[in-house]
C-alpha positions in Angstrom: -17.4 19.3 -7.5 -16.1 21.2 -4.7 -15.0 20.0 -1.6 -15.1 21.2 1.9 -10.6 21.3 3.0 -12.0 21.1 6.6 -14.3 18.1 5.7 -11.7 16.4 3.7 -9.3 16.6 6.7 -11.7 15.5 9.0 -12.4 12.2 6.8 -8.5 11.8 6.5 -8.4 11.6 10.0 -12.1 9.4 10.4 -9.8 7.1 8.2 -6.6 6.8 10.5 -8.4 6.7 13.1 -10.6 3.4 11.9 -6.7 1.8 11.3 -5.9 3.0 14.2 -8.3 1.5 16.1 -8.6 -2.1 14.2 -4.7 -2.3 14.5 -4.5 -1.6 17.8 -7.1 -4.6 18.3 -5.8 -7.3 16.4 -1.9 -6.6 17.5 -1.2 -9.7 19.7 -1.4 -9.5 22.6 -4.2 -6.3 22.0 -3.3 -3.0 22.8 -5.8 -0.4 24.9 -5.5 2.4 24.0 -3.6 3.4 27.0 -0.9 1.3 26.0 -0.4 2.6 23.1 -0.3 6.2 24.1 2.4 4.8 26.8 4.3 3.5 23.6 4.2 6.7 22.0 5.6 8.2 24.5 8.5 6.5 24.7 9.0 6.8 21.5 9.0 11.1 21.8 6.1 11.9 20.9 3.5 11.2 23.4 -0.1 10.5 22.3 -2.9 11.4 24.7 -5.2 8.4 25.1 -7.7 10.9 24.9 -6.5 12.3 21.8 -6.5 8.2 20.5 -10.2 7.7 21.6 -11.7 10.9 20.0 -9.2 9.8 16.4 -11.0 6.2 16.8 -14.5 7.5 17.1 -13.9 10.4 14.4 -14.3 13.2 16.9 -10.8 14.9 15.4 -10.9 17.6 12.6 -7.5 16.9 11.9 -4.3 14.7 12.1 -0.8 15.7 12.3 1.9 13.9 10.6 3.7 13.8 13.8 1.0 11.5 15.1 0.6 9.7 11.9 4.4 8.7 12.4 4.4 7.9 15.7 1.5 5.6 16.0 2.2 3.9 12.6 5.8 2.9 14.7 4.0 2.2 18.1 1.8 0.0 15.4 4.8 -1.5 13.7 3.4 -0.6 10.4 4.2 1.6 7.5 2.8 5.0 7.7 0.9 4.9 4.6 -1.1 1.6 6.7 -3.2 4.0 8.6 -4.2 5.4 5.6 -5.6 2.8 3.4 -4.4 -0.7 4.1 -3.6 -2.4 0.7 -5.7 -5.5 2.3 -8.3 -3.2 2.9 -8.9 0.1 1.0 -9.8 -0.2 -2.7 -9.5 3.8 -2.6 -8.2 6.8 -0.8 -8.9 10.3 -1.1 -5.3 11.8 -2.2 -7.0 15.2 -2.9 -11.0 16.5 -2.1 -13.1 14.7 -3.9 -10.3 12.9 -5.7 -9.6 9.0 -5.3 -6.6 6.9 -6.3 -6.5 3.1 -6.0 -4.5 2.1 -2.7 -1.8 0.5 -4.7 -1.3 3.6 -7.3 -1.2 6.3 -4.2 1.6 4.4 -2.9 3.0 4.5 -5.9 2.0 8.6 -6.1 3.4 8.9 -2.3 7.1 7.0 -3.2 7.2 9.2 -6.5 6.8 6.9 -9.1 3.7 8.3 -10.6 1.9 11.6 -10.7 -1.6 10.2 -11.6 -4.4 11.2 -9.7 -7.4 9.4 -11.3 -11.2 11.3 -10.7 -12.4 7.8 -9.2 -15.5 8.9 -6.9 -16.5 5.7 -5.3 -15.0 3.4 -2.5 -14.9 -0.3 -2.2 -14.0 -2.0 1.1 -13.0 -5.7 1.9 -12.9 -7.1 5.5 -10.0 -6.4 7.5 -7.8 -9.0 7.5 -5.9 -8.4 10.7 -2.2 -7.2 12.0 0.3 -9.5 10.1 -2.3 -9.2 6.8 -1.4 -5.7 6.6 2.2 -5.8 7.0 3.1 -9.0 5.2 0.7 -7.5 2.1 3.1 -4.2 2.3 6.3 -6.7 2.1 5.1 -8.5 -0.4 4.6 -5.1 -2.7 8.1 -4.0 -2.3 9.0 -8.2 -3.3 6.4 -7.9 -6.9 8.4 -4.1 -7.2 12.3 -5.7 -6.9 10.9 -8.5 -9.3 9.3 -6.3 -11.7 12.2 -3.9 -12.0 14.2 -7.7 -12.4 11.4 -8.9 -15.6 11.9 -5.4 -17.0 15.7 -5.5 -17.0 15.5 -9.4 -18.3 13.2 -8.0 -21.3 15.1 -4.9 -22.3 18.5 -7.5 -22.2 17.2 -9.7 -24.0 15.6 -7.3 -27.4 18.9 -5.8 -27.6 20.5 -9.3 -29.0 19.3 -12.1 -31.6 20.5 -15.5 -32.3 21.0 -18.0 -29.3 21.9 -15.6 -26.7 18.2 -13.6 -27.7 17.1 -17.5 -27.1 18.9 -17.9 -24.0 18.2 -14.7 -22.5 14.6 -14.9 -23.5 14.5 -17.8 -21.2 15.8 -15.5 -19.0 12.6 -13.4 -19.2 10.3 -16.3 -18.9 11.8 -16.9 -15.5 11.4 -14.1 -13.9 8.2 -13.3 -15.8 7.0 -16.8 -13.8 8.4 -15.2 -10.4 6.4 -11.9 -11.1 3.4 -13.8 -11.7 4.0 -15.9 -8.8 4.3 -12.9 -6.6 1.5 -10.9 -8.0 -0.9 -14.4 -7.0 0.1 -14.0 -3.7 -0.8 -10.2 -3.3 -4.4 -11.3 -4.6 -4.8 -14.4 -2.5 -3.9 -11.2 0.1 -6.8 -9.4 -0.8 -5.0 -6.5 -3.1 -5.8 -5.2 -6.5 -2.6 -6.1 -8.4 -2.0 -4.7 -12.0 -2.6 -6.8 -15.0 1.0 -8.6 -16.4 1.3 -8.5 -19.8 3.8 -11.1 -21.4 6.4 -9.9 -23.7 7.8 -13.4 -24.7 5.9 -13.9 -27.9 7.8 -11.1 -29.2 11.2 -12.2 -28.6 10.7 -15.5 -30.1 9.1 -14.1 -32.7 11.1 -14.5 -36.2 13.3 -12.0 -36.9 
């Protein structure tokens, strides 16, 4: 299937500017538009309101990373959060016509994987407001640190048998049970986490 570059841009930039605009709103106390463009420009890179209104009602062909910076720290929010919102966006369009999961193209955008899936359709949940948004982006970076901690725990503990495999598998069943615990709060947040499989059976399995 081939896609329009101009078109793709332009729905890039629809997208931003839906974030941008929702955001904006539900920041407390709510920002106009005005205000915001005044916060940009303190931060050195001023923002026309102008410019703002026509991204909101998807009148631009085009944004620039400069301005996709600058209002995602006027917003307080991470870049990648006027993108596709984990609370929000099911997919995103990393490449025309080509769609990723919100939580994979993060993923793809930090470098930890170069899978671009051909996913063609969109789901959308209801925004969930401001602090939704950022605490759902914390909360990844907390189920990555105690992923990377289960993984370490679990490649520990197949290196050894006996009663230190016992103890250390113990190990792995603890933070298996803070993963899990995490990864319940990123779906009670409204994001698509990545089935956990458990390992332990294995390790107490009989040598």
């Amino acid at each position: 299937m081939t896609v329009d570059q101009s078109s793709w841009d332009a729905r890039l930039a629809r997208a931003v500017g839906d974030n941008v605009r929702k955001l904006r709103q539900a920041s407390t106390p709510s920002l106009s538009a005005q205000a915001l463009s005044n916060i940009t420009r303190e931060l050195g890179h001023a923002v026309h309101r102008s410019v703002i209104a026509k991204l909101e009602n998807g009148e631009r062909a085009s944004v620039t990373l400069g301005d996709l910076f600058v209002l995602s720290r006027a917003l307080n929010v991470p870049p990648f959060a006027l993108l596709a919102p984990l609370t929000e966006t099911a997919f995103i369009e990393v490449l025309p016509g080509r769609f990723m999961t919100a939580w994979d193209a993060i993923g793809w955008f930090n470098g930890d994987s170069n899978n671009v899936s051909d996913v063609v359709t969109q789901a959308d949940a209801g925004f969930q407001g401001w602090y939704a948004v950022t605490d759902a982006y914390q909360m990844r970076w907390r189920y990555e640190v105690e992923l990377l901690r289960f993984q370490e725990a679990y490649l520990e503990a197949v290196e050894t048998s006996g009663v230190e495999r016992t103890v250390l598998t113990e190990r792995v069943q603890l933070q298996l049970d803070r993963l899990r615990a995490v990864r319940e709060r990123l779906i009670a947040m409204g994001v698509e986490v990545p089935t956990i499989l458990d390992p332990t059976g294995e390790l107490k399995a009989p040598e």
